[in-house]
Kinemage of the C-alpha trace (Angstrom):
@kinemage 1
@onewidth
@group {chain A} dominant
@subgroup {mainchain}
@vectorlist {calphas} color= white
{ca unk a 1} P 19.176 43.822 -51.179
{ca unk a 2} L 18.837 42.726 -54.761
{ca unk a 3} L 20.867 40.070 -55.847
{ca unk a 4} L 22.270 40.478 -59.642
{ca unk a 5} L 21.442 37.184 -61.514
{ca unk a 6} L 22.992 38.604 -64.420
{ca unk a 7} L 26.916 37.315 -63.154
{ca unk a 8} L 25.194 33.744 -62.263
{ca unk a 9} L 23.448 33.697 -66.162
{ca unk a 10} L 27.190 34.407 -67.400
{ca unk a 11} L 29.445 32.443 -64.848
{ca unk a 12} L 26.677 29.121 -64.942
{ca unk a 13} L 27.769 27.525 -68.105
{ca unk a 14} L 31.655 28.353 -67.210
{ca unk a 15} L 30.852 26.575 -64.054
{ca unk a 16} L 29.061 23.695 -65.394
{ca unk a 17} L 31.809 23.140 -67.962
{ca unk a 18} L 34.790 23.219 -65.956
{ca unk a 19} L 32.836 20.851 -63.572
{ca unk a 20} L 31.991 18.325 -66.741
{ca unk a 21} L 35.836 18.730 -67.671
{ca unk a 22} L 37.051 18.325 -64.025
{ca unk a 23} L 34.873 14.996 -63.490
{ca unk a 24} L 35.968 13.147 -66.866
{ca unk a 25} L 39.518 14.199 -66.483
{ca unk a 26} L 39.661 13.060 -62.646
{ca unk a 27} L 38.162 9.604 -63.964
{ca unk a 28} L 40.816 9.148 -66.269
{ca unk a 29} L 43.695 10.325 -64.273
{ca unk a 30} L 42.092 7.826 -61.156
{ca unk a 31} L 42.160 4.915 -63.904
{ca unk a 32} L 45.507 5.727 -64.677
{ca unk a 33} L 46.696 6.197 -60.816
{ca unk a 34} L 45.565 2.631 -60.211
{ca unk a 35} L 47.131 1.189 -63.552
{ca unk a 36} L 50.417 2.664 -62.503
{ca unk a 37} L 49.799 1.295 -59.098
{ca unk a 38} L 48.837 -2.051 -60.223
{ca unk a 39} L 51.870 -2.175 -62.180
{ca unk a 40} L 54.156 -1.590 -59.219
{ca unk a 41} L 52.785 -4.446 -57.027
């Protein structure tokens, strides 16, 4: 069975983008979660 590396050359920088994108925005929205948070107490 061949495997078409063709999809992984076009889907690998969609991939690594969204994962770049995903990481800094979950960093902010965790800094922000424990702002609100620390504001409560």
């Amino acid at each position: 069975m061949d495997i078409d590396y063709r999809i992984a050359i076009v889907f690998a920088p969609v991939a690594i983008a969204a994962g770049w994108a995903a990481f800094n925005i979950g960093a902010a929205a965790l800094r922000q979660i424990q702002g609100f948070l620390n504001k409560e107490a």
